[in-house]
C-alpha positions as CSV (number, residue, x, y, z in Angstrom):
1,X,117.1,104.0,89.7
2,X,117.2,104.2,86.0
3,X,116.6,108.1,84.5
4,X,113.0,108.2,83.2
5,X,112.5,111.3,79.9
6,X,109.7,112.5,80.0
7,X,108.4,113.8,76.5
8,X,107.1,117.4,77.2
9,X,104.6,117.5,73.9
10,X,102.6,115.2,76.0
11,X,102.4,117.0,78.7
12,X,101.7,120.4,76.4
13,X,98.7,117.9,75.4
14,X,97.2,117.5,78.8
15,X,97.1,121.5,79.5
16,X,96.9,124.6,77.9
17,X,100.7,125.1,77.8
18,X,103.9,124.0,79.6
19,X,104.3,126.2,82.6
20,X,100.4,125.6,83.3
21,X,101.8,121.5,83.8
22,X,105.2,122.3,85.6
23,X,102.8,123.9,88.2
24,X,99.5,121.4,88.7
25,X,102.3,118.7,88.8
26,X,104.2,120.5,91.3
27,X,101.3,121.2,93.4
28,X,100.2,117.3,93.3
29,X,103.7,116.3,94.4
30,X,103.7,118.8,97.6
31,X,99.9,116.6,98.2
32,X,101.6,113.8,97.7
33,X,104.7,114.0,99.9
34,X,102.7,115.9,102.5
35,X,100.3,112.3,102.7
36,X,103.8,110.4,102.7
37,X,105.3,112.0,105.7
38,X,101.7,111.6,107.3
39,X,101.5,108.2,106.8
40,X,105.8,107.8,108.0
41,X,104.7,110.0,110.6
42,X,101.7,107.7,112.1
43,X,103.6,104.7,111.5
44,X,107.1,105.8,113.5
45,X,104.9,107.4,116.4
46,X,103.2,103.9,117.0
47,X,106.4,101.9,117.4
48,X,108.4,101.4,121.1
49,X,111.4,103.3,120.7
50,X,114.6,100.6,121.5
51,X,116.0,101.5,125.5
52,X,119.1,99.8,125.9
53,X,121.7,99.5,128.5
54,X,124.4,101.2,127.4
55,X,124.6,104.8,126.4
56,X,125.4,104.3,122.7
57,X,123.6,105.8,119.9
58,X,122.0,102.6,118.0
59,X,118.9,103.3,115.2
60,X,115.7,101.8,116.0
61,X,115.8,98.9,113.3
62,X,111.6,98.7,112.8
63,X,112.4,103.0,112.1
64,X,115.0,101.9,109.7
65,X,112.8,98.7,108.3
66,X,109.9,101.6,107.3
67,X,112.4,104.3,106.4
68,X,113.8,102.2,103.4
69,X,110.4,100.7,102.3
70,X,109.0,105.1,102.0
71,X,112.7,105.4,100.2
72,X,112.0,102.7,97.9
73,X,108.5,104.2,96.4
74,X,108.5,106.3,93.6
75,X,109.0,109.7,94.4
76,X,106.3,112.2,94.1
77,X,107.1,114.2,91.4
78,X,106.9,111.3,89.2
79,X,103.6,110.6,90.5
80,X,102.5,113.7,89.8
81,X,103.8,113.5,86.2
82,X,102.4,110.3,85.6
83,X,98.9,110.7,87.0
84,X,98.7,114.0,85.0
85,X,99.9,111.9,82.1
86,X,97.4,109.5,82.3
87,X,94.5,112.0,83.0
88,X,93.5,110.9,86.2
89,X,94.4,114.6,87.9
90,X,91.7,116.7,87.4
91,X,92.8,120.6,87.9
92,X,90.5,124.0,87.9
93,X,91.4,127.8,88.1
94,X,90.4,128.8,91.3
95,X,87.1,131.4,90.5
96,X,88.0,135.0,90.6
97,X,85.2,136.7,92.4
C-alpha cells in the first residue's frame, strides 16, 4: 500500500485550525471502525464454524475469506481524512448549557 501525504493547508481550510481536524477526523475514524467490526462481527457470527475429526487447530477458511476482504479496505483514518477533505463530514460544538 503506497504512502498517501496528505497536505495539511487543506485540512487548516476545512476547520478553524489544525488540532480542531486531527480531532473530528479522529472521532469519524473510531465511527467508522466501530461500524466495521459490526459489520465483521454479524458476518463471522452467521457462518458454521468448521468441526473436524481430528484435534488440530485449522482456521475457518469463509473467517479467513472475510478477514482479508475487511483488511483490504481502506483504513479508517483515511476515510476520515478524505470525507473531511471533500466536505461531506459535517461537525458541530456540542452546546454548552
Amino acid at each position: 500500500m503506497p504512502i498517501k501525504p496528505i497536505d495539511l493547508r487543506k485540512l487548516d481550510t476545512k476547520t478553524d485550525n489544525l488540532y480542531e481536524a486531527v480531532v473530528v477526523a479522529g472521532k469519524r475514524a473510531r465511527q467508522i471502525n466501530e461500524d466495521n467490526r459490526l459489520e465483521f462481527n454479524q458476518l463471522v457470527s452467521t457462518m458454521i464454524p468448521a468441526v473436524e475429526e481430528d484435534y488440530e487447530e485449522r482456521g475457518n477458511p469463509d473467517q479467513e475469506k472475510v478477514s482479508l476482504q475487511f483488511e483490504k479496505r481502506e483504513k479508517p483514518h483515511l476515510q476520515a481524512l478524505t470525507e473531511l477533505l471533500e466536505g461531506d463530514l459535517e461537525f458541530r460544538y456540542k452546546d454548552s448549557e
